[in-house]
DSSP file (Angstrom, degrees, kcal/mol; ACC not computed):
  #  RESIDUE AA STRUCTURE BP1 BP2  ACC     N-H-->O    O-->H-N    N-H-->O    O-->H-N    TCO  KAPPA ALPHA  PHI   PSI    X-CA   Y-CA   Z-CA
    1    1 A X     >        0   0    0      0, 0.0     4,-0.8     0, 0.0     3,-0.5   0.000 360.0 360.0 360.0 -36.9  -10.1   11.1  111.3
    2    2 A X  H  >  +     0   0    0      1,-0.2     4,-1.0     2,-0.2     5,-0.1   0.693 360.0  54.2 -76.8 -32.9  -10.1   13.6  114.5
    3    3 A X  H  > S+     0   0    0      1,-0.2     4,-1.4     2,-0.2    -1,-0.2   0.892  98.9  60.1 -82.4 -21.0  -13.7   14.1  114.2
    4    4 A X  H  4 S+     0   0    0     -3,-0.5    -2,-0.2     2,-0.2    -1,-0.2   0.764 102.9  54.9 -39.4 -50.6  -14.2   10.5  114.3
    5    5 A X  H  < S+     0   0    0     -4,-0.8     3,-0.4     1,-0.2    -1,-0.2   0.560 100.4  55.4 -61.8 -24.5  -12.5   10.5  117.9
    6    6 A X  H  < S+     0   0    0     -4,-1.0     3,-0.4     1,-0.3    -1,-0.2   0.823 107.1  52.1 -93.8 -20.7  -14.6   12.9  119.4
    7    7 A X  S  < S+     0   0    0     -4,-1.4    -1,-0.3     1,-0.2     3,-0.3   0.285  91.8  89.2 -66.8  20.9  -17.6   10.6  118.3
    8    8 A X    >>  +     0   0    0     -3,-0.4     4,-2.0     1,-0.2     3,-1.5   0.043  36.2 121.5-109.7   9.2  -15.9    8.0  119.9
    9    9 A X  H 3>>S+     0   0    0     -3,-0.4     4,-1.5     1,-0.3     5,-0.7   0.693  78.8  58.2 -74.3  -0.2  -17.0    7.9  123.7
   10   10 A X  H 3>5S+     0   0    0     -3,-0.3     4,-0.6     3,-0.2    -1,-0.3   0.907 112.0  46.8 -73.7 -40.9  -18.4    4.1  123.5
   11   11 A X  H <45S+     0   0    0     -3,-1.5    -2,-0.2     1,-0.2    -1,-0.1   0.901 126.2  28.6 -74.7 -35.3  -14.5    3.5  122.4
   12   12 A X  H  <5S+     0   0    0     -4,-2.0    -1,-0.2     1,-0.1    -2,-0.2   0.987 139.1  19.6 -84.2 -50.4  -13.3    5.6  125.2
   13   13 A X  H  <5S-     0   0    0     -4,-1.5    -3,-0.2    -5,-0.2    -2,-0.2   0.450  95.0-147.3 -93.7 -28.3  -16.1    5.3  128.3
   14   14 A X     << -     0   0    0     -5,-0.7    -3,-0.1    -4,-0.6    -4,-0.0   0.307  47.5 -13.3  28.9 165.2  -17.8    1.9  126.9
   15   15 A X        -     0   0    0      3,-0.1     0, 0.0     2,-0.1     0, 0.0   0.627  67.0-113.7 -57.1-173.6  -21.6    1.2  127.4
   16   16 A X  S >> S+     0   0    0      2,-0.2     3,-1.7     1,-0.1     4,-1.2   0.721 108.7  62.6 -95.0 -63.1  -23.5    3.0  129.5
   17   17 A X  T 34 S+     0   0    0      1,-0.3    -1,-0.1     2,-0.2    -2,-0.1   0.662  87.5  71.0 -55.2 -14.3  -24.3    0.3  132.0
   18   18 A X  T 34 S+     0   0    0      1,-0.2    -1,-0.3     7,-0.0    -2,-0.2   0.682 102.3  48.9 -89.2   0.2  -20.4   -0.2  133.0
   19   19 A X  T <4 S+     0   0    0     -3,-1.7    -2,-0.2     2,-0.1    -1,-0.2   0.830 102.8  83.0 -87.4 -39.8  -21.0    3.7  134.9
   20   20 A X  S  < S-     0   0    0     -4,-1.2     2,-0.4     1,-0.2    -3,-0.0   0.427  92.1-102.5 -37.3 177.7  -24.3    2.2  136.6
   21   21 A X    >   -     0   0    0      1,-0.1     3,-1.2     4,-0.0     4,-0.2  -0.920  36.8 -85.0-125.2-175.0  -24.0    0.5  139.4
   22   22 A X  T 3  S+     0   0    0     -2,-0.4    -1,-0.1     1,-0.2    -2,-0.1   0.370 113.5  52.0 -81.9   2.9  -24.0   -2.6  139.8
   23   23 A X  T 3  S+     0   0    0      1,-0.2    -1,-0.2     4,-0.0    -3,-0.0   0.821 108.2  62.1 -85.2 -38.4  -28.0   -3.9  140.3
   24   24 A X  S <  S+     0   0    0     -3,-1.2     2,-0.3    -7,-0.1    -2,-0.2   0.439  83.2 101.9 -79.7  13.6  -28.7   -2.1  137.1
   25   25 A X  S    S-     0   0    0     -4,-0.2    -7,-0.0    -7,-0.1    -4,-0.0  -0.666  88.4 -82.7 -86.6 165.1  -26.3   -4.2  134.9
   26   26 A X        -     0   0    0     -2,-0.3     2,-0.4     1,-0.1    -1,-0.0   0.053  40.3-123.0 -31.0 154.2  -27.5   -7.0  132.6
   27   27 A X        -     0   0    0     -3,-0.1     2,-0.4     0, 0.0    -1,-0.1  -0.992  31.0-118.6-115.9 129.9  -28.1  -10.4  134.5
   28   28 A X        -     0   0    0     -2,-0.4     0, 0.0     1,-0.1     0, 0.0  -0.657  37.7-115.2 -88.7 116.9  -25.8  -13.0  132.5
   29   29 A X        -     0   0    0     -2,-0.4     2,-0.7     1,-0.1    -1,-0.1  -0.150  22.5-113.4 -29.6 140.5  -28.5  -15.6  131.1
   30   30 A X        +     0   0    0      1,-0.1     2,-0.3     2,-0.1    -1,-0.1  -0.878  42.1 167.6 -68.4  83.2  -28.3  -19.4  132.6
   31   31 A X        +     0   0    0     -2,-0.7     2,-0.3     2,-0.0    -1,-0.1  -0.406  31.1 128.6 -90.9  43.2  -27.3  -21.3  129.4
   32   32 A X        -     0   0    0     -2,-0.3     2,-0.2     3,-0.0    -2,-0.1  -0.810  42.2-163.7 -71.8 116.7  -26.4  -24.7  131.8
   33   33 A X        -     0   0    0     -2,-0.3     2,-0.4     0, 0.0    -2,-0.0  -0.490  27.1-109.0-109.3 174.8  -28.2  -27.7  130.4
   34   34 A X        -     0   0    0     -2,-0.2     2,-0.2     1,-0.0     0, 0.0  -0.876  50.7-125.3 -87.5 127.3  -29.0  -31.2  132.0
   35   35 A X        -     0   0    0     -2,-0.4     3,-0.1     2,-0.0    -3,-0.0  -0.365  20.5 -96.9 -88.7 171.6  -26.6  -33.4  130.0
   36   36 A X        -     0   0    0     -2,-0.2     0, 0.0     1,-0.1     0, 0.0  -0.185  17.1-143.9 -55.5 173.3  -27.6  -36.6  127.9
   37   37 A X  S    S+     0   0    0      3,-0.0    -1,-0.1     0, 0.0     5,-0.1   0.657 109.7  40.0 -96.6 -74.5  -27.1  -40.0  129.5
   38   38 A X  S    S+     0   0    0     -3,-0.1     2,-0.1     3,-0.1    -2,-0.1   0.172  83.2 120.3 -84.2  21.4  -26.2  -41.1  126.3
   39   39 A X        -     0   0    0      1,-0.1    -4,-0.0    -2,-0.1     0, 0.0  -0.647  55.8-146.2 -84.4 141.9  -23.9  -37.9  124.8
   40   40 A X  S    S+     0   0    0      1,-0.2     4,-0.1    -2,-0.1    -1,-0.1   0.410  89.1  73.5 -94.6 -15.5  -20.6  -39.5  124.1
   41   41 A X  S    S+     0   0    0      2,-0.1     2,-0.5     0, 0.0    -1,-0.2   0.566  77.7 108.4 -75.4 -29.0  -18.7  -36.7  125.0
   42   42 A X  S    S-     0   0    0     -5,-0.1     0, 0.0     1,-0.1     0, 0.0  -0.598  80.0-119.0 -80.0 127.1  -19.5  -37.5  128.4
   43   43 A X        -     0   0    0     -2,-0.5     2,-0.1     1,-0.1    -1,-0.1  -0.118  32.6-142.1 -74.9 122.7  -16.9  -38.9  130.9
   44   44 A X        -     0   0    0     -4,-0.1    -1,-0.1     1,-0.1     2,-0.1  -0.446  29.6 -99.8 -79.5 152.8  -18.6  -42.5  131.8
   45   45 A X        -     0   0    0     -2,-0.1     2,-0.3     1,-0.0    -1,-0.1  -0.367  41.8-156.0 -56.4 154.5  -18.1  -43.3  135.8
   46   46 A X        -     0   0    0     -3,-0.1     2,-0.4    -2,-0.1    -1,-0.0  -0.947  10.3-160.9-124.7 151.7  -15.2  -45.8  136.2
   47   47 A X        -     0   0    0     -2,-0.3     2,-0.3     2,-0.0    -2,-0.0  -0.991   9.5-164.8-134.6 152.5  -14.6  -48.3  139.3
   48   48 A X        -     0   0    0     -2,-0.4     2,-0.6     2,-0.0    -2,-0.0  -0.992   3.1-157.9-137.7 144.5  -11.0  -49.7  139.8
   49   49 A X        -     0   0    0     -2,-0.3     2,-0.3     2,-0.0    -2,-0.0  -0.868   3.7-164.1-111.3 117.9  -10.5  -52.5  142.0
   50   50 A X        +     0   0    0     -2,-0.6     2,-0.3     2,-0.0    -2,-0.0  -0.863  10.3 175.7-105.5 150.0   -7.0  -53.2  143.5
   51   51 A X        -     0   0    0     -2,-0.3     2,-0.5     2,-0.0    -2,-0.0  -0.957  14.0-156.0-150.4 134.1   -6.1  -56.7  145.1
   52   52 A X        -     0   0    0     -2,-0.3     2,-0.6     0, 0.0    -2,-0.0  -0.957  11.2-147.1-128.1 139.8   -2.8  -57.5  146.3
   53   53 A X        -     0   0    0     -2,-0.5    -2,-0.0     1,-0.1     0, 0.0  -0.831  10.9-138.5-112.2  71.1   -1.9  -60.9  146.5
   54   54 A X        -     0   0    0     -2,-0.6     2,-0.5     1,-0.1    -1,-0.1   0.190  22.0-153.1 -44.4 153.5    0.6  -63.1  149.2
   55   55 A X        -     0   0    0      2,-0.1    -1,-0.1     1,-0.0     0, 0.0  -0.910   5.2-162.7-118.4 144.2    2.8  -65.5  146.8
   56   56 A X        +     0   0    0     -2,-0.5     2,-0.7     2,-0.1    -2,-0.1   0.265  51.3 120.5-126.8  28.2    3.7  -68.7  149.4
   57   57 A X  S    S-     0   0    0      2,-0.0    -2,-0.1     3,-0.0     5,-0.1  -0.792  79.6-100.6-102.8 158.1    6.4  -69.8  147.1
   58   58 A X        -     0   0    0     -2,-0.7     3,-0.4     1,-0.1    -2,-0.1  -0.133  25.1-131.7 -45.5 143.8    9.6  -69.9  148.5
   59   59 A X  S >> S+     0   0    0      1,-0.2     4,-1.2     2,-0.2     3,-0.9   0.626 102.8  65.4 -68.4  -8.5   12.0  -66.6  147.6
   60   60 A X  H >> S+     0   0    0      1,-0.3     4,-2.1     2,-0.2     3,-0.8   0.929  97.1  56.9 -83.5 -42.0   14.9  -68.7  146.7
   61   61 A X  H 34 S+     0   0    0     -3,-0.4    -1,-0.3     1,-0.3    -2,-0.2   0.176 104.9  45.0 -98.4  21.2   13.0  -70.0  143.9
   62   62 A X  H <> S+     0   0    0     -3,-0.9     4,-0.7    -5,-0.1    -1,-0.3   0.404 111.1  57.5 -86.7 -37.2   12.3  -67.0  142.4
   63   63 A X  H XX S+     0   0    0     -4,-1.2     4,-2.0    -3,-0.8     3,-0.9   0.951 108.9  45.9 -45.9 -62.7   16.1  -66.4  143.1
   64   64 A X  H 3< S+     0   0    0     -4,-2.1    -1,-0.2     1,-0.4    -3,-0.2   0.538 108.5  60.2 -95.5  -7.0   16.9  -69.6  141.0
   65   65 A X  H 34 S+     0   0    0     -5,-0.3    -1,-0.4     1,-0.1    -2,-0.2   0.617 102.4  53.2 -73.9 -19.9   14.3  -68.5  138.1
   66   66 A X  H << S+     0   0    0     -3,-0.9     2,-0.4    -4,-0.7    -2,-0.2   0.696 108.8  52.0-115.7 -61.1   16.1  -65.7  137.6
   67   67 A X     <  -     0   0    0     -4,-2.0    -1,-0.2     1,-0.1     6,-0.1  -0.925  39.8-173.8-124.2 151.2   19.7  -67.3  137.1
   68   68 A X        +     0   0    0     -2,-0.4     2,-0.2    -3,-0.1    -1,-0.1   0.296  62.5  61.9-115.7  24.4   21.3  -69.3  135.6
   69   69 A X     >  -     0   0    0      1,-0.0     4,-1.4     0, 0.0    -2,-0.0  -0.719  67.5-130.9-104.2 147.4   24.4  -69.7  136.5
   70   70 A X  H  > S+     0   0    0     -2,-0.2     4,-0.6     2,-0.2     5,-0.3   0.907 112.0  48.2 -95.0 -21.3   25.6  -70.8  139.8
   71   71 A X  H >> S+     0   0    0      2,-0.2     4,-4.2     1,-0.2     3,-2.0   0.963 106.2  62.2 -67.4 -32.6   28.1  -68.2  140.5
   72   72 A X  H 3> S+     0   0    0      1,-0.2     4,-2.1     2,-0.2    -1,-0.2   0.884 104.4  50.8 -12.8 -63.9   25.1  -65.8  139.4
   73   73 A X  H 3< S+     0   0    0     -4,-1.4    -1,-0.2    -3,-0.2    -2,-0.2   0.242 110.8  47.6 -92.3  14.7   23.2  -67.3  142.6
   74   74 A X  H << S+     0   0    0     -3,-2.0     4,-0.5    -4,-0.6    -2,-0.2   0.462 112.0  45.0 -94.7 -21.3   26.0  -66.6  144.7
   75   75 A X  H  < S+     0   0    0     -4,-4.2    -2,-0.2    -5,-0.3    -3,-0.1   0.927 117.7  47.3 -71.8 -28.8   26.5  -63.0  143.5
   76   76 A X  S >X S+     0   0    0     -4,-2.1     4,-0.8    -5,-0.3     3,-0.5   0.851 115.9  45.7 -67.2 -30.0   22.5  -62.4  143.8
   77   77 A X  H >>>S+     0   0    0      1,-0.3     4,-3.6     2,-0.2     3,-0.9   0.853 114.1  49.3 -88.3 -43.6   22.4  -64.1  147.4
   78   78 A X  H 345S+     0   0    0     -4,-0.5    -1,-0.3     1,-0.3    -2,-0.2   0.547 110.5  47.2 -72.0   3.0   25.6  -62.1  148.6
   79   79 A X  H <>5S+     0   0    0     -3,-0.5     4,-0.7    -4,-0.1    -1,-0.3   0.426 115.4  50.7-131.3 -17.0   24.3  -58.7  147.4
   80   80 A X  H <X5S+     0   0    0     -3,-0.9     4,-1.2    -4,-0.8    -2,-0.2   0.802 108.8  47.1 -66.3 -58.0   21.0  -59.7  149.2
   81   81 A X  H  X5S+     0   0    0     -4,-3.6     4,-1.6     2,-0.2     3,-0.4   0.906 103.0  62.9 -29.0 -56.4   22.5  -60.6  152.3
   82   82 A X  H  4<S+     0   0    0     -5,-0.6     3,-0.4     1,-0.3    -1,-0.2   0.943 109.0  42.8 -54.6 -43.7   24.6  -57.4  152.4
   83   83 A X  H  < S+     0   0    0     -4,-0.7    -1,-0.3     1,-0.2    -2,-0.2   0.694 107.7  61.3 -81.2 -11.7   21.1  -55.4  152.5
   84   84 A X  H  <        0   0    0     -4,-1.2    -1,-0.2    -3,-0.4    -2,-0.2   0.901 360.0 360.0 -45.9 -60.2   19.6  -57.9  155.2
   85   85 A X     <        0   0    0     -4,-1.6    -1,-0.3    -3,-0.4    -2,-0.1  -0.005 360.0 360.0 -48.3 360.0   22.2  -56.8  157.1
């Protein structure tokens, strides 16, 4: 096993080119492809449209959808008020 170690200077030093400097190292290949139109893996564009929308019905009558009770639509009016306020 000890003689092993002293053959060992790749293990210890590693290649040859990592002492070089650095214009003589390897040049890392381009493996970068033009992708498919139709590869499936690929994220299609999306458009999202937002539209936001005035209501012109009254708020009370959302108020009076809501409950159904009339002390209901005085506790809803009165806790509305308060924040008016």
């Amino acid at each position: 096993m000890p003689d092993k170690i002293d053959n060992a200077a790749l293990w210890f030093e590693g290649p040859q080119f990592l002492r070089e400097s650095e214009i003589n190292c390897p040049r890392q290949p381009d493996l970068r492809q033009p992708l498919a139109t139709d590869d499936p893996e690929v994220k299609k564009k999306t458009t999202t449209i937002c539209a936001a929308v005035e209501s012109s019905v009254h708020y009370l009558h959302g108020l009076l959808s809501r409950c159904s009770a009339y002390k209901a639509i005085q506790r809803c009016t009165a806790w509305l008020l308060r924040f008016k306020q």
